[in-house]
N, C-alpha and C positions, 0 to 999 in steps of 0.2 A: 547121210554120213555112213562111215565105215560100222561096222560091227566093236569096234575097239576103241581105246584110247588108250595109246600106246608110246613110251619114248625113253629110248637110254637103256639101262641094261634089267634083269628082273627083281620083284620086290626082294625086299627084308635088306636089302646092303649086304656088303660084301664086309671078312677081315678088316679090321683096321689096319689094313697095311700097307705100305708103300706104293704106289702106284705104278701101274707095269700094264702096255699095252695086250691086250685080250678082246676076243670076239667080243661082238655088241648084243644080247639078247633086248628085246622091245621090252619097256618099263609098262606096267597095265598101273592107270589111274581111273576105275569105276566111278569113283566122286567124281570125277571131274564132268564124266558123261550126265552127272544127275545134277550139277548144277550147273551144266551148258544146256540141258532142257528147262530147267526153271527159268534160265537168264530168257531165253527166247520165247515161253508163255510170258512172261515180264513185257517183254517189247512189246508181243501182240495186243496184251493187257492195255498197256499207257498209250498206243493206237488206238486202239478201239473207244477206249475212254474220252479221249480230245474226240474219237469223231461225235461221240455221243452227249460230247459237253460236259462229263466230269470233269475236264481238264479247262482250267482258267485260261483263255485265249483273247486278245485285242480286249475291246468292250465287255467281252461275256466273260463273268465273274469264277465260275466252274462251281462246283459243289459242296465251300466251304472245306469244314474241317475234314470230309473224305478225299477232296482234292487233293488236300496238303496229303494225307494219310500217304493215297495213292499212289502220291507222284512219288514222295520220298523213298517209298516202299523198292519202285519199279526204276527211278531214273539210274541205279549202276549196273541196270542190266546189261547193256550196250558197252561199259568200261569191264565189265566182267569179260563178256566174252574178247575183248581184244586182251584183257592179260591171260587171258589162257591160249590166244594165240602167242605172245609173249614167250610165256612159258614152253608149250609145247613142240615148238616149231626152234625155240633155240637149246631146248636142253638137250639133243644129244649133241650138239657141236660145243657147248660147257660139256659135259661129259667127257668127251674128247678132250679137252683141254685138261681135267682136273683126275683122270685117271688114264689117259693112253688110253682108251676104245679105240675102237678105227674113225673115222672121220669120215661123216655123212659126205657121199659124193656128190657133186656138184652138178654134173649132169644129169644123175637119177632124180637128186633135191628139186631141179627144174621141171623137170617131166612131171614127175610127182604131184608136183605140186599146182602145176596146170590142168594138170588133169583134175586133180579135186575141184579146183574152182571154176571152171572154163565152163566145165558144158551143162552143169543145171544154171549157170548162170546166162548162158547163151539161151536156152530152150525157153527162159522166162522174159529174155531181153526180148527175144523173135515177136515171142504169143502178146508181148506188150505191145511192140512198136506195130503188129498188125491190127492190136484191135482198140486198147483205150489211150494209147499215146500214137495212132497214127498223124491226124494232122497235125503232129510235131514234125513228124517224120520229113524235111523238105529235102532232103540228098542223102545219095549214097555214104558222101563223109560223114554226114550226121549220125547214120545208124552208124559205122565205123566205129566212131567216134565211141559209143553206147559200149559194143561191141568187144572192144578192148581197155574199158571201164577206164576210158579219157575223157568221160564225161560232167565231171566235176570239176575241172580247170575252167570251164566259161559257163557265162551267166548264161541261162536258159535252154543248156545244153540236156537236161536230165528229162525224160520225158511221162507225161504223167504216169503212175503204176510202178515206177521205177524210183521213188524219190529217196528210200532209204536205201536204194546202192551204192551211194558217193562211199558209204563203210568198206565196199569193196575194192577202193581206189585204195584206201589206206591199206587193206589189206596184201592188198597188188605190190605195194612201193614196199610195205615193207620182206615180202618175200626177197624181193630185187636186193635190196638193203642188209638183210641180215648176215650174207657170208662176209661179207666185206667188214661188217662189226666185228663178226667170231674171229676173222682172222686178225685183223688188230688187237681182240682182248687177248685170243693166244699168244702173241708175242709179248702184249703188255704182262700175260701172268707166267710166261716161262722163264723166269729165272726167281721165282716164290720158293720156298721150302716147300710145302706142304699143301694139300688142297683148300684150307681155309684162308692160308694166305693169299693165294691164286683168286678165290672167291671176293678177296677184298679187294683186290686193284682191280680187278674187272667188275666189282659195284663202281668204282669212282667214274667210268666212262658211261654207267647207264645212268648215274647219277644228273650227269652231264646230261641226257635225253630227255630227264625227266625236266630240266629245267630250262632245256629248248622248247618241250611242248608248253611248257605255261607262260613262256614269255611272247612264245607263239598266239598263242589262247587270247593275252592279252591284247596284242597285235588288233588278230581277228573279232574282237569284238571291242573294240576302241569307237568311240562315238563319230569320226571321222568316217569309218566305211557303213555306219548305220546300220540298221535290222536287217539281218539273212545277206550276210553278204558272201559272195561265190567262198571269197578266201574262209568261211566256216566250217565248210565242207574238205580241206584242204588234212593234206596227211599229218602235216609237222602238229597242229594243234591236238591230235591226239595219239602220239609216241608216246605221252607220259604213260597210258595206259597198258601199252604194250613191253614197255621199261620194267612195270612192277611186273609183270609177268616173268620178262629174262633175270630182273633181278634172284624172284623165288627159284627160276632154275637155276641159276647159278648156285645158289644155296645148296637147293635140291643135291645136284650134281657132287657138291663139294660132301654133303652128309654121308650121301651115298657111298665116293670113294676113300673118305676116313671118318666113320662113327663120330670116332675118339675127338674130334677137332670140329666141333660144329660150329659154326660162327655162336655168338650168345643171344643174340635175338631169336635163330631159326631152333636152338635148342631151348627155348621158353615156349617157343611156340610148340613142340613136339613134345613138352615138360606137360603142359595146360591146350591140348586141342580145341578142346569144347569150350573155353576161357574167351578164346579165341571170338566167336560165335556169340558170345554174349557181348562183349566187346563191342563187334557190330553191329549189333541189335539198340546199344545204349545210345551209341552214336549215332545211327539212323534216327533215334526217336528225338536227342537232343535237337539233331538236323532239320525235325519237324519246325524248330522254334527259330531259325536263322533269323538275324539281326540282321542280315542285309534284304531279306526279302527273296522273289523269288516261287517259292515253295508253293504250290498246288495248281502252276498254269507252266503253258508250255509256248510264253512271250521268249523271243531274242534275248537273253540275259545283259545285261551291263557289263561291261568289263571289271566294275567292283565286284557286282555276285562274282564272277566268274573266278576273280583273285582268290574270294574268299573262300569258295563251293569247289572249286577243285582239287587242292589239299587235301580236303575231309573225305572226296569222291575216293582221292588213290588210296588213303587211308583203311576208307572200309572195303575199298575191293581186294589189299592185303591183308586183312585180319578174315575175311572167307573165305579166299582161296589160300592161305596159307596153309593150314591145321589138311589141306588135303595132299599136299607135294612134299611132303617128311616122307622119303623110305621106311617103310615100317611101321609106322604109327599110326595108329588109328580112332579115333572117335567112337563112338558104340553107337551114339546119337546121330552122328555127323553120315558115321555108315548106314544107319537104318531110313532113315528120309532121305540118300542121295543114291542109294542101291536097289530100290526098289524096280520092277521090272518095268512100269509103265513111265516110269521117267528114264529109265536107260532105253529104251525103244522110242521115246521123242527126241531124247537126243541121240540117235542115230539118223534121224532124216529130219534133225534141227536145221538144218544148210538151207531145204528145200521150205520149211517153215516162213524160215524168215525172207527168206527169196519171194512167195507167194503172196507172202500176206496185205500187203498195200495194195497188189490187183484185187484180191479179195473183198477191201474193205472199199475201192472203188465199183467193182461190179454190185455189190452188193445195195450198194449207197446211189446208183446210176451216175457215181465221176462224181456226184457232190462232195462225199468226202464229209458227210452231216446225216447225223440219225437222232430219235430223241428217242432210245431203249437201246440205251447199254448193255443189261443181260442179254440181250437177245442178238445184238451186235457182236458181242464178246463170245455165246456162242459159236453164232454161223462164223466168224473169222475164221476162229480156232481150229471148228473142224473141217471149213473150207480149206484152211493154209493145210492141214494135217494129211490131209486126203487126196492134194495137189502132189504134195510134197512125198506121199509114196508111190504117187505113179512118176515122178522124177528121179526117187533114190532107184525103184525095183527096170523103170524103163532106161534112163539115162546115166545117173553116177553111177552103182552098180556095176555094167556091164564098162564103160569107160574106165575104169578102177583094173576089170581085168591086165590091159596094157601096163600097167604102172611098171612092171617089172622088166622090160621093155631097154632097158638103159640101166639094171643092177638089181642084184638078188636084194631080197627081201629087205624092205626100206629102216632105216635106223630114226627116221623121224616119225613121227605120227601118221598114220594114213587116214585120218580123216580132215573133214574141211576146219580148220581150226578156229573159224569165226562164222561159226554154222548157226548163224542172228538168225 
């Protein structure tokens, strides 16, 4: 990952006053680098754990009430990071919208944005498909296929070492995806009074996302297509996630360009931060206790869990990342555990983390994918994937990164991988 985390114009907000087009300086969100590294020690965590049988899988039961702990602890890791792609990848085009900025360019947005993800994602596809997914490998279209993260639309297409990049796919669609939203919530909010008003008709079409991805969800996990079916892996079942993310910029955006006029939910949240945080934490532990089941294995869920476990998912991924995308406000708590140095320095080559870590936990395992010593699994993963993962940022993203500028001066979106799992 980049050195930063960056988007929209600089901290504290501006005047409360009318809005009037002006240069764009980069927004710095520190939190967000420091709980985009916990999200991704999270993932490696609840990997490691299934391979080692903490995790409740087919027949095998997992490890009781640390299972349940475990799972509930670590499973909004992966919804985390897609609302902060969400978030950071659409608040300067809301920005644009709710103050006059300039408007992210469309051809830098593409460069940019290929470039972040393209080549530690390549460098990991290659080292896979040569060594623990080659006899997958039966044509040229097949790696292709890998290659330009088409690999998730057909059964059997993902090859072993590679199984949590179908997140890439979603990531992918929604790059493609999102100027074509901005531009329709722009038009939906230019004729608003004010930036809060603007913010509230451009919630009613993410609203709208949110309730394609669950209806999606439902879809895809209907007893008809059975356990792990292709369409699980599919973009539309998890927009919801990436919904609450644009949601919070939209907000963000809107605080930012008039104080005075915060929507009332996003100024409760900047009222009570740390509120916020506890909130999450109550609700995780109730979550321990779900009545539909579920909780401490990592079986195909039901399309009931899924009706009922998805709401509460988006729920607690907006009460954690909320209290961090207030202009201005800050947490004292929130700041000292997400700004510390060695979790800003994992999430800078979090991208490559999570890129790594299932070769990791295969070579490690010799492809079984089965160990019975967790700690020690959990270990070697971590600082296998961590130590992969900086000879990718300092060899590969890095020096790729230089180009970005390439197609426009200094970029208005975030310059790092924004779902750096």
């Amino acid at each position: 990952m980049a050195t930063d985390i960056a988007s929209g114009t600089s901290r504290g907000g501006p005047d409360a006053q009318p809005p009037q087009a002006r240069d764009t300086k980069r927004q710095y969100f520190p939190e967000l680098q420091g709980i985009r590294a916990i999200a991704v020690l999270a993932v490696i965590t609840i990997h490691s754990a299934f391979t080692a049988g903490q995790i409740g899988f087919g027949d095998y039961p997992g490890n009781g009430a640390f299972a349940v702990v475990l799972e509930r602890f670590t499973r909004e890791s992966l919804p985390i990071l897609f609302a902060l792609s969400g978030f950071l990848i659409y608040r300067p085009f809301a920005l644009a919208t709710m103050a006059g900025t300039a408007r992210p360019d469309l051809k830098a947005y593409a460069w940019r944005r290929a470039l972040r993800i393209f080549p530690a994602f390549w460098l990991v596809s290659i080292v896979v498909m040569l060594t623990l997914g080659r006899e997958q490998v039966t044509s040229l279209w097949y790696a292709l296929r890998v290659l330009s993260m088409q690999h998730v639309y057909n059964a059997g297409a993902i090859p072993a070492g590679l199984e949590s990049t179908w997140s890439m796919a979603t990531e992918s669609a929604f790059y493609v995806l999102l100027p074509f939203f901005a531009w329709f919530a722009g038009r939906l909010a230019s004729r608003a009074a004010d930036p809060a008003a603007k913010a509230r008709r451009i919630l009613v079409p993410i609203a709208a996302i949110i309730v394609i991805g669950y209806a999606f969800s439902a879809y895809s996990h209907s007893a008809a297509l059975g356990p792990y079916p292709v369409q699980g892996n599919w973009p539309p079942g998890w927009f919801g996630y990436l919904a609450v993310g644009m949601a919070l910029a939209a907000m963000s955006a809107a605080a930012e360009a008039s104080p005075t006029t915060m929507l009332a939910p996003y100024r409760l949240v900047a009222k009570y931060p740390g509120l916020c945080w506890l909130a999450a934490l109550i609700v995780i532990v109730l979550f321990c206790f779900s009545p539909v089941g579920g909780q401490g294995t990592a079986d195909y869920p039901t399309m009931a869990v899924v009706m009922f476990d998805q709401p509460i998912d988006l729920l607690i991924v907006f009460l954690l990342l909320a209290p961090l995308t207030v202009p201005g406000v800050r947490s004292r708590f929130i700041e000292s555990v997400l700004t510390v140095r060695p979790l800003q320095y994992i999430g800078k080559v979090s991208y490559g983390m999570f890129l790594w870590h299932i070769p990791m936990i295969l070579f490690y395992t010799d492809g079984t994918m089965s160990s019975d010593n967790f700690p020690l699994t959990w270990l070697i993963v971590q600082v296998g994937s961590f130590l992969a993962a900086l000879v990718s940022y300092y060899a590969v993203e890095k020096p790729a990164m230089r180009l970005r500028n390439r197609f426009g001066k200094k970029p208005v979106e975030p310059s790092i991988p924004v779902l750096a799992r």
